[in-house]
LONU-557172 format. One record per residue (C-alpha): x, z, y. Coordinates in steps of 0.25 Angstrom, whole numbers, padded with zeros to 4 digits, always signed. Last residue first. Layout:
<pts>
XZY;...
</pts>
This chain:
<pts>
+0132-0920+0207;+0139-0912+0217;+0132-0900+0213;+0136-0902+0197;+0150-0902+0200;+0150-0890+0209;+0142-0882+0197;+0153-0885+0186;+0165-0883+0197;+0157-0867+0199;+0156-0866+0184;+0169-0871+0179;+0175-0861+0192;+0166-0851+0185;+0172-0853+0170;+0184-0853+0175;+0182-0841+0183;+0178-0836+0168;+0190-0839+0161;+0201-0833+0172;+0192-0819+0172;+0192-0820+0156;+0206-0822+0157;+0210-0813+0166;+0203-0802+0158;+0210-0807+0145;+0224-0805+0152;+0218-0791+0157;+0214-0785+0144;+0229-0789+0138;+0237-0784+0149;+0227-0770+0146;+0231-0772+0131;+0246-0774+0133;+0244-0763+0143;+0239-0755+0133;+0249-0759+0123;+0261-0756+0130;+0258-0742+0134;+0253-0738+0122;+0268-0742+0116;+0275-0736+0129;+0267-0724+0128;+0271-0720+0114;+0283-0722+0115;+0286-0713+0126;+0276-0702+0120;+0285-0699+0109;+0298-0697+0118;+0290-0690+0128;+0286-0680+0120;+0297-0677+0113;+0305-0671+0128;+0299-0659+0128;+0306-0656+0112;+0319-0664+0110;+0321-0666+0125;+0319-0651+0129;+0333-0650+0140;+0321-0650+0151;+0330-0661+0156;+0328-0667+0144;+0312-0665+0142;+0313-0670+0158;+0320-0683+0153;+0311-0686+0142;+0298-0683+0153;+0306-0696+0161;+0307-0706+0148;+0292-0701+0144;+0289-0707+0159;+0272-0708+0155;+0264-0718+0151;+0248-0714+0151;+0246-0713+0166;+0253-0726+0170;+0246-0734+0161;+0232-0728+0164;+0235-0729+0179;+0240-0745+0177;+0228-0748+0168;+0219-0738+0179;+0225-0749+0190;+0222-0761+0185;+0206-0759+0180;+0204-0752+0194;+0203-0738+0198;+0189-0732+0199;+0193-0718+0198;+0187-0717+0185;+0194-0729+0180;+0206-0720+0185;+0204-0710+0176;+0201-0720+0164;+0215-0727+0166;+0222-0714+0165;+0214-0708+0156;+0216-0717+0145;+0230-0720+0147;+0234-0707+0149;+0227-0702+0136;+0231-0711+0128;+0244-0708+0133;+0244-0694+0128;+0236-0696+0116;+0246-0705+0110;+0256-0695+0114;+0251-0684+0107;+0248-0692+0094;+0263-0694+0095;+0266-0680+0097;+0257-0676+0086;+0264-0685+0077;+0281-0681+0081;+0277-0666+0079;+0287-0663+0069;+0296-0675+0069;+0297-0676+0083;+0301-0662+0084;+0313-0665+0074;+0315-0679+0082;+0315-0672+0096;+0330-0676+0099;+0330-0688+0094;+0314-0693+0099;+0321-0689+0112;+0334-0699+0112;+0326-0709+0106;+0316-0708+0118;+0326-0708+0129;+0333-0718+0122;+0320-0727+0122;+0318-0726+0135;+0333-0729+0140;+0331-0741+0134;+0319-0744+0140;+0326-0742+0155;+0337-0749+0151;+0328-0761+0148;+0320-0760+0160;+0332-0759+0168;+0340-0772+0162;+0334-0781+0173;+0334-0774+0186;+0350-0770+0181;+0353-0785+0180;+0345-0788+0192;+0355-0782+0201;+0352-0786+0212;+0337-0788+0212;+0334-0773+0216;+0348-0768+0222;+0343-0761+0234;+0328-0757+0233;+0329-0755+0216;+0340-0748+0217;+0334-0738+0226;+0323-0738+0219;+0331-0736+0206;+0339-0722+0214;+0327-0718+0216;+0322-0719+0203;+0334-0713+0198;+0333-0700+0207;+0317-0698+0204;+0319-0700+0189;+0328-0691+0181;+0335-0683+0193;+0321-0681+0200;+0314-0677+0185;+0326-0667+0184;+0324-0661+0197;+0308-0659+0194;+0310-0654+0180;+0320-0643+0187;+0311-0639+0199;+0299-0638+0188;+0306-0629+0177;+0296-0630+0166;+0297-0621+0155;+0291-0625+0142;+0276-0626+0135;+0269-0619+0146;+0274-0626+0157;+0269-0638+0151;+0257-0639+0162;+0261-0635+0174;+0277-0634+0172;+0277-0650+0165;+0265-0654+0176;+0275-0650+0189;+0287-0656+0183;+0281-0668+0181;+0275-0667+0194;+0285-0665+0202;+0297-0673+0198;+0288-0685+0192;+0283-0687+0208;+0292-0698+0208;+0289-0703+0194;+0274-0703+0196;+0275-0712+0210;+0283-0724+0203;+0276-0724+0191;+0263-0725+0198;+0269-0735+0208;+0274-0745+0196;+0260-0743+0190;+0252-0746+0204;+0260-0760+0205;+0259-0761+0192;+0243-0761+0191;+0239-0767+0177;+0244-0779+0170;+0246-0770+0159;+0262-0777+0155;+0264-0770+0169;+0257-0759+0169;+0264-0757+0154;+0276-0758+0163;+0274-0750+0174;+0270-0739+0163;+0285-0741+0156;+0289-0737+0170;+0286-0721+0168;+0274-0713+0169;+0275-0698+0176;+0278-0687+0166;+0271-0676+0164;+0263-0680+0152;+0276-0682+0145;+0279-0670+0150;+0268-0663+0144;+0270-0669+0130;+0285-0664+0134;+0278-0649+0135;+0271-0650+0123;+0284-0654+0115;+0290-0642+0121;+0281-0633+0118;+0277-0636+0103;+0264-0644+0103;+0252-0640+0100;+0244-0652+0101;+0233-0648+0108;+0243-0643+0119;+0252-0654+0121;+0241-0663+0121;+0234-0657+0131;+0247-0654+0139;+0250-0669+0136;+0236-0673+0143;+0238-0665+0154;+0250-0670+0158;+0245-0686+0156;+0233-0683+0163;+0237-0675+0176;+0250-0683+0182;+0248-0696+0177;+0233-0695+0182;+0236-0691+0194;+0248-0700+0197;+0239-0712+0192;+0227-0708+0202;+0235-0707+0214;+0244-0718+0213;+0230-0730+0210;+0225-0722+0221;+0236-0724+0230;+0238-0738+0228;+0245-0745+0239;+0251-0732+0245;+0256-0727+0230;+0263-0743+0230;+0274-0737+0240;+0279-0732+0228;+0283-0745+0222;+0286-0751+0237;+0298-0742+0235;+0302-0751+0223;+0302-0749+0208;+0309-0754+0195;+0324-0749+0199;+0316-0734+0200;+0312-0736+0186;+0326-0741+0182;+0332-0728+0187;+0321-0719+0182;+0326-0727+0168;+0340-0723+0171;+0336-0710+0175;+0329-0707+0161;+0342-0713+0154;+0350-0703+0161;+0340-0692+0159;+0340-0696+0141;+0354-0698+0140;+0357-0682+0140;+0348-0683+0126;+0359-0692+0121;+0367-0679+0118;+0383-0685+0118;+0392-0680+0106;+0396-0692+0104;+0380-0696+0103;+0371-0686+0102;+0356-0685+0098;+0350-0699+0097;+0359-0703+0084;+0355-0691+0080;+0340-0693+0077;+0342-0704+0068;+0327-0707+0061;+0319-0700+0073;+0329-0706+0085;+0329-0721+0078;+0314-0722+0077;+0313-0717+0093;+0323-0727+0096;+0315-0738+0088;+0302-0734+0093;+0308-0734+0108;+0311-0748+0103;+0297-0750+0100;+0292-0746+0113;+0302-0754+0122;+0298-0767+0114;+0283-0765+0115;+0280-0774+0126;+0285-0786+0118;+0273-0784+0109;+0267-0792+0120;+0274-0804+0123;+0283-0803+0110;+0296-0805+0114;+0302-0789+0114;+0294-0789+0101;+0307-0791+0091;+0315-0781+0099;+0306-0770+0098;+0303-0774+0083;+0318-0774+0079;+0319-0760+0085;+0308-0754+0079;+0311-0757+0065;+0325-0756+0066;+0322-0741+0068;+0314-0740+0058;+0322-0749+0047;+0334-0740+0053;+0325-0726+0050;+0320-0730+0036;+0331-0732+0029;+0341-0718+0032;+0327-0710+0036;+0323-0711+0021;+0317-0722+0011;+0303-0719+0005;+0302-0731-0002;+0288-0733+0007;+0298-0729+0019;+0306-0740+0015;+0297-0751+0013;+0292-0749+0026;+0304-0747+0033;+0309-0760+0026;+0294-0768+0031;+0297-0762+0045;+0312-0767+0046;+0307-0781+0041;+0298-0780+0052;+0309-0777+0064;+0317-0788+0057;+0309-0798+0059;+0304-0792+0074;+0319-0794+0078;+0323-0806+0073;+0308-0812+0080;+0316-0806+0092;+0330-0811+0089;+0326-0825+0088;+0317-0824+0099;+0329-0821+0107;
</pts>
C-alpha cells in the first residue's frame, strides 16, 4: 500500500510540473484539463498516509471532481439520456442516512447535559452565519439567485464533516455530535424560516414546501439511520464500515454535478464568490468562538461551538437549490463554499490538536519538574 501511495504522490508532481509547462506553452483545455485533473486526484490518494496531510484527502478529491466539472462539463450533465442533477436528493438521503447510522438517542439526550453549550451554538448558527451571507450577499451585488444560495448556505445547519474536524480538534465531541444532531432536526423550520425572512427578497420562498422537502431529504433518513443504528448497529459491520466512504463520495458528486451545471456562472463571478466564502467562515469561526468566550464558555467548548458555527451542511442547502429546481444558480454557492470549508476546517483543527498536544506537554514537563522537586526536598529532610 505504501507502494501505491508514494506512486501516487510521484505521479501527482510530475502531473504539476507538465501542467506547468503547458500552460507557460500556452496549451488548451484538451492538455491541460487531464494533467489538472490527474493532478488532484494522484495527490488525494498519495497523502491518504500521511498523519496529517492525510486529513485532506476528501478535500482534494472534491478538487479533482470540481477540476473535472469546469474542463468537461457534459460529462456531469446527462448520461443515457439521464439528468445527473435528479442524483443529487437520493445521494443527500443516503448521506442523511449515514448520519443518522453515526448517532444514538443518548446523542440527543446530550442537550439535557449541556444545555448552555446547546443553546448558545444553536443561536449563533442560526443568526451569525445568515446574517453574514445576507451581508455578503448584498455588498457584493450579486445576481438574485446566487444571493439567495449565499443565504442558504448561511441557513443551513452544520453537517458531520464538523464532528470530524471536533474530533481531529481534540475539542468537545460529545457536545459537537449533539449540536449537529439538534440543528438538523429543527433544519425544516428554521431553514425555511431565515431563506423567506431574509432571502425573500431575492426569490420566492415557499415555506410549507421547503419545510416537506427538508423532512424528505433528511429528517425521514435519519430516522430511519437511528433506527438502524438502535437495532442492527454491530451487525452489520460491513455497512458501519464503508458509510463514511459512501458518504464522501456522494459529497463530492454532489458538488461535481453542481459546479457542471453552474460552470458559465461560475466562470463569470467564480472570484467574488470565493472571496465570499472566505469571509463567510472566517467569519463563523471567529465569532463563534469569540461569543462564547464572552459568555465565559470554556477553551473546549467555544473550539467545538466555533467549529460547528463556521461549517455548514452545503450537501443539504444543494438539495434545497434542487428541489427549488435553481441548482445551477441557488445552488452555486454551496458547491464553492463546501470546499472551502473542509480545507479551513481541517487546518484549524490541525492547529488547535496541535496547540493542545504542546499544552500537555508543557503541563506533563512541569509536574515533573515538581515531583523532581518535592523527591529532591524529601531526600534532603531525611539526611
Amino acid at each position: 500500500m505504501d507502494a501505491l501511495y508514494k506512486t501516487s504522490l510521484v505521479a501527482s508532481g510530475l502531473c504539476a510540473i507538465a501542467l506547468l509547462v503547458a500552460l507557460i506553452a500556452g496549451a488548451g483545455a484538451a492538455v491541460a484539463g487531464p494533467l489538472a485533473v490527474g493532478f488532484f486526484a494522484l495527490l488525494a490518494v498519495g497523502v491518504r498516509v500521511h498523519p496529517v496531510l492525510g486529513d485532506f484527502t476528501f478535500t482534494l478529491a472534491v478538487f479533482a471532481s470540481v477540476t473535472l466539472a469546469m474542463f468537461y462539463p457534459g460529462v456531469l450533465d446527462t448520461v443515457g439520456g439521464f439528468e445527473l442533477t435528479l442524483l443529487i436528493v437520493p445521494l443527500i438521503q443516503i448521506i442523511m442516512f449515514g448520519m443518522g447510522a453515526s448517532l444514538s438517542v443518548e446523542d440527543f439526550a446530550g442537550v439535557m447535559k449541556m444545555p448552555k453549550g446547546v443553546l448558545v451554538g444553536l443561536v449563533c448558527q442560526f443568526s451569525i452565519m445568515p446574517l453574514v451571507g445576507l451581508s455578503l450577499a448584498t455588498v457584493f451585488g450579486f445576481s438574485n439567485e446566487i444571493a439567495a444560495g449565499v443565504v442558504l448556505i448561511g441557513s443551513a445547519p452544520s453537517g458531520v464533516a464538523s464532528n470530524v474536524m471536533a474530533y481531529i480538534a481534540g475539542a468537545n465531541l460529545a457536545l459537537s455530535v449533539t449540536l449537529t444532531a439538534v440543528a438538523t432536526l429543527l433544519a425544516p423550520v428554521m431553514t425555511p424560516f431565515l431563506m423567506e425572512l431574509l432571502a425573500g427578497q431575492f426569490v420566492p420562498i415557499d415555506f410549507v414546501e421547503m419545510m416537506w422537502s427538508i423532512i424528505e431529504m433528511v429528517i425521514v433518513p435519519v430516522v430511519l439511520g437511528l433506527l438502524f443504528n438502535r437495532y442492527f448497529h454491530g451487525k452489520a459491520q460491513w455497512l458501519d464500515d464503508i458509510m463514511p466512504v459512501i458518504s464522501m463520495t456522494a459529497i463530492t458528486v454532489i458538488i461535481a454535478i453542481i459546479t457542471a451545471a453552474g460552470r458559465d456562472d461560475l466562470l463569470a463571478i467564480g472570484a467574488l464568490l470565493v472571496a465570499a466564502a472566505i469571509i463567510h467562515n472566517a467569519a463563523g469561526y471567529v465569532f463563534g468562538y469569540w461569543g462564547c468566550r464572552l459568555l465565559g464558555m470554556d477553551e473546549t467548548d467555544c473550539r467545538t461551538i466555533s467549529i460547528e458555527v463556521g461549517m455548514q451542511n452545503g450537501g443539504l442547502a444543494s438539495g434545497i437549490a434542487m428541489e427549488m429546481g435553481k441548482v445551477a444558480t441557488v445552488g452555486l454557492a454551496p458547491a464553492v463554499f463546501g470546499p472551502w470549508m473542509n480545507i479551513t476546517g481541517s487546518g484549524l483543527a490541525n492547529w488547535w490538536r496541535r496547540q493542545m498536544l504542546e499544552e500537555e506537554g508543557e503541563t506533563s514537563g512541569k509536574e515533573e519538574v515538581e515531583d523532581a522537586g518535592i523527591e529532591a526536598a524529601s531526600s534532603t529532610e531525611v539526611t
